[in-house]
Steps between C-alpha positions, in 0.01 A plus 500: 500500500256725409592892593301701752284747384398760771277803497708827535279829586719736388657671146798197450802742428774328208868394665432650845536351783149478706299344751198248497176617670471393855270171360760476221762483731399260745346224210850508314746537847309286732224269332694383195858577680682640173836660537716742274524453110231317457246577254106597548203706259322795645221683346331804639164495316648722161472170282906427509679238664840587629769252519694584878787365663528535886801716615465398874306391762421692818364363841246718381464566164634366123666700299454441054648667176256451220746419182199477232178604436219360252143497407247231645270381221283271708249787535183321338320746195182452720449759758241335767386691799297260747252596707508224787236434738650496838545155650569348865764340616823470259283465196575890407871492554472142231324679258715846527816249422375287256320820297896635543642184329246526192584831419205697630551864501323604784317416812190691667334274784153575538274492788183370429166401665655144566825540564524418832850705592476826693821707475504883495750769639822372587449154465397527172803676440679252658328236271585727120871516603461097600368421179726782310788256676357210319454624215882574461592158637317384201669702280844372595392172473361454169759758330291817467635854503204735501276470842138513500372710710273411764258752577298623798236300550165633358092420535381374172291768457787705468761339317153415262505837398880591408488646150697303301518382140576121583291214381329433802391113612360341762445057548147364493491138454131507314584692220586471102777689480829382563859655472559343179152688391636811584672755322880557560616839727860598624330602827231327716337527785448165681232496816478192715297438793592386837383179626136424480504751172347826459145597657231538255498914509876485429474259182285771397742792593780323280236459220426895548855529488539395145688181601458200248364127687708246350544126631785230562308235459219263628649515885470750757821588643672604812568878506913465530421197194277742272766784542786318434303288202400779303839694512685247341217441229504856431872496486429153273278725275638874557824470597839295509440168682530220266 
């Protein structure tokens, strides 16, 4: 049986006694029903996975002792930060996991002219900590120790014009270049639209931007497909999927 790995926000002290978060608590006491002695993996976010033992198990919460303590090297040598349209329905919260589970670095959803969703104030506060949730799911799931973070959501316009030194690229279906065209970079900058694509003015704000059109291939894809698509070729290309 494969050991539980849950998210821990907190320093993870050596042979002390402590307790689980509140979430921690209830997934290990009452979802998967585990009692005292057995063994689970928490990581806080540092990179390490610590190796636990549960010491006893409250009504309310569940005790550990970490006994060991070691590097994760699943961290890919790519660091990706995706710009995401924002989509409707669960399409966002797919793409936030899935982006998790290839190693993405980090998240910024965008709002753009077509992007149908209208969150601001507390409900769009509501929504970064829902997807900031998912995003750690993910991470206990496919073995990862660092979290990306999931940022605020930003216009375009904005996000466009954060200084950075990243190789910056954006999908268009009709032209030359492709990923295996491209030179390699430790750090990119990947913008996707949401669905039904970018409007014309901000295909030409991205070009303005300095980001580089590159294509899939021949089809035109679905925005949670093209996100998801060119992440793993870029980890295919840049970084450690094989």
């Amino acid at each position: 049986m494969r050991t539980p790995r849950i998210y821990h926000p907190h320093p993870i002290p050596s042979e002390t006694e402590f307790a689980l978060s509140e979430d921690g608590s209830n997934h290990i006491g009452r979802v998967l029903r585990m009692s005292a002695e057995q063994a689970l993996q928490l990581f806080n976010g540092d990179g390490q996975n610590y190796d636990c033992i549960i010491s006893r198990v409250e009504k309310k919460a569940v005790y550990v002792r970490c006994t060991a303590h070691r590097a994760n090297p699943v961290e890919s040598p790519l660091s990706l930060h995706l710009g995401q349209g924002i989509s409707r329905g669960d399409r966002m919260d797919f793409v936030i996991q899935k982006a998790v589970e290839l190693g993405v670095t980090e998240i910024t959803p965008l709002f753009t002219e077509r992007c149908g969703v209208k969150l601001d104030g507390e409900r769009l506060d509501k929504r970064t900590e829902q997807w900031q949730k998912i995003a750690i799911s993910a991470c206990e799931q496919s073995g990862r120790s660092v979290v990306p973070v999931i940022h605020r959501a930003l216009h375009l316009k904005d996000w466009l014009a954060q200084s950075t030194k990243d190789l910056k690229l954006t999908l268009d279906p009709w032209t030359d270049a492709t990923i295996k065209t491209i030179s390699g970079s430790a750090q990119i900058r990947l913008v996707i639209g949401p669905e039904g694509g970018f409007s014309e003015p901000e295909v030409i704000q991205t070009q303005q931007a300095g980001f580089l059109p590159v294509r899939l291939g021949p089809r035109v894809l679905r925005t949670e497909t093209a996100a998801l698509t060119a992440i793993s070729a870029l980890q295919l290309q840049f970084g450690d999927l094989a």
